[in-house]
N, CA, C and O of each residue as an XYZ file, in Angstrom:
280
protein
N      99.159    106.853     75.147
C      98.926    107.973     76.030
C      98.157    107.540     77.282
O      98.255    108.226     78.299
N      97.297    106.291     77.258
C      96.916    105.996     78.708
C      97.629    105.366     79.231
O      97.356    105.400     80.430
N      98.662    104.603     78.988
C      99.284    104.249     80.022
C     100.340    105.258     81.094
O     100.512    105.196     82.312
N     100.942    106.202     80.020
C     101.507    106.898     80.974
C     100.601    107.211     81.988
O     100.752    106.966     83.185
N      99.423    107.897     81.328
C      98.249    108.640     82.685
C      98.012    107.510     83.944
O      97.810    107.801     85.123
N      98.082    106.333     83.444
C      97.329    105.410     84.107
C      98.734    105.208     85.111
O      98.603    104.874     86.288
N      99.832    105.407     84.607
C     101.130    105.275     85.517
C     101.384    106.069     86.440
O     101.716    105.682     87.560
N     101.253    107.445     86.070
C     100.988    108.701     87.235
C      99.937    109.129     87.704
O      99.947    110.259     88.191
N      98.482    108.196     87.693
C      97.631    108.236     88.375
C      98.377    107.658     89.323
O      98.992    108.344     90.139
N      98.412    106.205     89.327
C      98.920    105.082     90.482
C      99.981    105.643     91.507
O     100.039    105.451     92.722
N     100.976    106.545     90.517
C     101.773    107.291     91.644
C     101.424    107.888     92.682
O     101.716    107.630     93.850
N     100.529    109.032     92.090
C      99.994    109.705     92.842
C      99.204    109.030     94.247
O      99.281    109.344     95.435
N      98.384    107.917     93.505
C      97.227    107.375     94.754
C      98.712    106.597     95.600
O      98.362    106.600     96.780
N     100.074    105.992     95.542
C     100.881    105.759     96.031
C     101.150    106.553     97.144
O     100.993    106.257     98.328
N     101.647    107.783     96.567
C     102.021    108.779     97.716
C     101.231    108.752     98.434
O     101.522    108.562     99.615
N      99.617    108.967     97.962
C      98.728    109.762     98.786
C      98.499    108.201    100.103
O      98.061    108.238    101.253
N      98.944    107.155     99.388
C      98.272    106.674    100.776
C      99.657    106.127    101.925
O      99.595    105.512    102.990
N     100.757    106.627    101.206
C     102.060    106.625    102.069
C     101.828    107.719    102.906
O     102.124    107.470    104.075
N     101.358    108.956    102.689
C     101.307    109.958    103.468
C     100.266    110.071    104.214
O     100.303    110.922    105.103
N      99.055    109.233    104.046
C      97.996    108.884    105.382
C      98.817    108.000    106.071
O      99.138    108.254    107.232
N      99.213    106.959    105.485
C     100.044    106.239    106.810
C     100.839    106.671    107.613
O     100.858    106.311    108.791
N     101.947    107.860    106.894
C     102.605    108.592    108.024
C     102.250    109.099    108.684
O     102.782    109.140    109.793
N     100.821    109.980    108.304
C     100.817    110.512    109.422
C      99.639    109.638    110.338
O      99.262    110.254    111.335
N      99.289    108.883    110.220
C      98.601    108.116    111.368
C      99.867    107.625    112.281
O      99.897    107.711    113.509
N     100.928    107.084    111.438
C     102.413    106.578    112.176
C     102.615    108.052    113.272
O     102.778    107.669    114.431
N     102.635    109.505    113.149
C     103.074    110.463    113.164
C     102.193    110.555    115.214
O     102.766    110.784    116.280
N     100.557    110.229    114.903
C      99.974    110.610    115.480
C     100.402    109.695    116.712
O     100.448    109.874    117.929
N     100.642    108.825    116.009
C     100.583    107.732    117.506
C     101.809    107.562    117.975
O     101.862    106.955    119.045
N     103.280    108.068    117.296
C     103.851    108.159    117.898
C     104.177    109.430    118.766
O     105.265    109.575    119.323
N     103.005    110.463    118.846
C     103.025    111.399    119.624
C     102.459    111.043    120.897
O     102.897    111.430    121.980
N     101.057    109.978    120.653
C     100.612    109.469    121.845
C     101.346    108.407    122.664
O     101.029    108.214    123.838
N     102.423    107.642    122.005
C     102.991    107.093    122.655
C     104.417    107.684    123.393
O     105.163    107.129    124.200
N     104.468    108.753    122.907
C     105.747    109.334    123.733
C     104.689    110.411    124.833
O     105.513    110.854    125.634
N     103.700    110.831    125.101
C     102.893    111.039    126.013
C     102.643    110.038    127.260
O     102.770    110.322    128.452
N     102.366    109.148    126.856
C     102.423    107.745    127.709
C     103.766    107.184    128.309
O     103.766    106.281    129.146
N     104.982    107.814    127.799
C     106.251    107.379    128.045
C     106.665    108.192    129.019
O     107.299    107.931    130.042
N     106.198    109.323    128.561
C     106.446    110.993    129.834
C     105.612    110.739    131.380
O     105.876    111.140    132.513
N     104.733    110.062    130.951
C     103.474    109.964    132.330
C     104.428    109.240    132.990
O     105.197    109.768    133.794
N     104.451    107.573    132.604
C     105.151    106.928    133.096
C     106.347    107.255    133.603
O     106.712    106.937    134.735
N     107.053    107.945    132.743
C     108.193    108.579    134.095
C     107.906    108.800    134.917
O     108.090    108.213    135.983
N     107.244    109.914    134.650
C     106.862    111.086    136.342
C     106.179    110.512    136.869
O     105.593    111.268    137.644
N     105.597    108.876    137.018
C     104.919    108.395    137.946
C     106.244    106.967    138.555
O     106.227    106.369    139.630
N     107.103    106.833    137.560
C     108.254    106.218    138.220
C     109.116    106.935    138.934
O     109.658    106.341    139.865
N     109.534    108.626    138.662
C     110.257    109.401    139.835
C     109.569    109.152    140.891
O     110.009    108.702    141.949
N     108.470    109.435    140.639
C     107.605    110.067    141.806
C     107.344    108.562    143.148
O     107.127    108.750    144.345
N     107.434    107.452    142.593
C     107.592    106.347    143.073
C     108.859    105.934    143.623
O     109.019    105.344    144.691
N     109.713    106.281    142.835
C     111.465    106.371    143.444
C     111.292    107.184    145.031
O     111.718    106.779    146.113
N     110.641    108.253    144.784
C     110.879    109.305    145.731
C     110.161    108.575    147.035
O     110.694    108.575    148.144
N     109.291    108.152    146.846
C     108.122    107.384    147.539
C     109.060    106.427    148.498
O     108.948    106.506    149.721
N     109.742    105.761    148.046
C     110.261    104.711    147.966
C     111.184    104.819    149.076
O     111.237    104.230    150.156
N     112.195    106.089    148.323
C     113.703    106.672    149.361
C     112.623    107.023    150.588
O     112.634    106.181    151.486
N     111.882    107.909    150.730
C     111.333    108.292    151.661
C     110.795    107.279    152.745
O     110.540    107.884    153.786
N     110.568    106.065    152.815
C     109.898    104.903    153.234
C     111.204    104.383    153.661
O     111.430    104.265    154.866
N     112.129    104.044    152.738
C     112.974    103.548    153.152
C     114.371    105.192    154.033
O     115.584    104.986    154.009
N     113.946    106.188    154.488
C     114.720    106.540    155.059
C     113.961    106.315    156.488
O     114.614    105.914    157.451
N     112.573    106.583    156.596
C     112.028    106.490    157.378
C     111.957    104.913    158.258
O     111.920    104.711    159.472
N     111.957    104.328    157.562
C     112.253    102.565    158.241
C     113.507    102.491    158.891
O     113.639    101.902    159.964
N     114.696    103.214    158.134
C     115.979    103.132    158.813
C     115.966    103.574    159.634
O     116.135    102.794    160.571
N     115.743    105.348    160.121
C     115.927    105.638    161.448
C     114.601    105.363    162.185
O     114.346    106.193    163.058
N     113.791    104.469    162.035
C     113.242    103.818    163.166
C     113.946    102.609    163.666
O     113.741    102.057    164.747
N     114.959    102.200    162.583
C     115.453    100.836    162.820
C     116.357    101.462    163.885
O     116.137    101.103    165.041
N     117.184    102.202    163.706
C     118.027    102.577    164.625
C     117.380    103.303    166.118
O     117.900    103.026    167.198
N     116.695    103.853    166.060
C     116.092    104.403    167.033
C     115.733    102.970    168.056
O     115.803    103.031    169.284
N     115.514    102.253    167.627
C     114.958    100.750    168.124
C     116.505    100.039    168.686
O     116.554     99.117    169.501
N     117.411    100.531    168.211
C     118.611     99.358    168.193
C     118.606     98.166    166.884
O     119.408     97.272    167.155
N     118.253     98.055    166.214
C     118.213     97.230    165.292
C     119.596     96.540    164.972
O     120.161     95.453    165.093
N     119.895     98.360    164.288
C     121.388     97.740    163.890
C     122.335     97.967    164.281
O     122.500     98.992    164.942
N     123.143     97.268    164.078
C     124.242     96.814    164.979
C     125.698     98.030    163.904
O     125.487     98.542    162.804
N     126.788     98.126    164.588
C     128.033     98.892    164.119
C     129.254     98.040    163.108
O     130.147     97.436    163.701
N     129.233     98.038    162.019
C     130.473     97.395    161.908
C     131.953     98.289    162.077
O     133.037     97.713    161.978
């Protein structure tokens, strides 16, 4: 009779520490998809940056004569 007990103790402490690990797994993959979202909206927002700089360089280029017609 103790071994069974002693068998579904162990289960139990099994689960229980599979299910702290998930959810520590759980937590951080919430913080890391937070960190994934930032990073976007600071890579649009850099895209945008970017087009804008580069529309602005062009029609100064042209305004200047720069470039030429093919």
């Amino acid at each position: 009779m103790l071994w069974p007990m002693f068998a579904i103790a162990l289960g139990f402490l099994g689960v229980a520490v599979l299910s702290v690990q998930a959810l520590r797994v759980f937590r951080e993959v919430r913080r890391l998809s937070g960190q994934v979202a930032l990073a976007s909206r600071r890579i649009t927002e850099a895209s945008g940056d970017l087009e804008r700089a580069a529309t602005d360089l062009a029609g100064a280029a042209r305004r200047e004569g720069s470039f030429t017609s093919m």
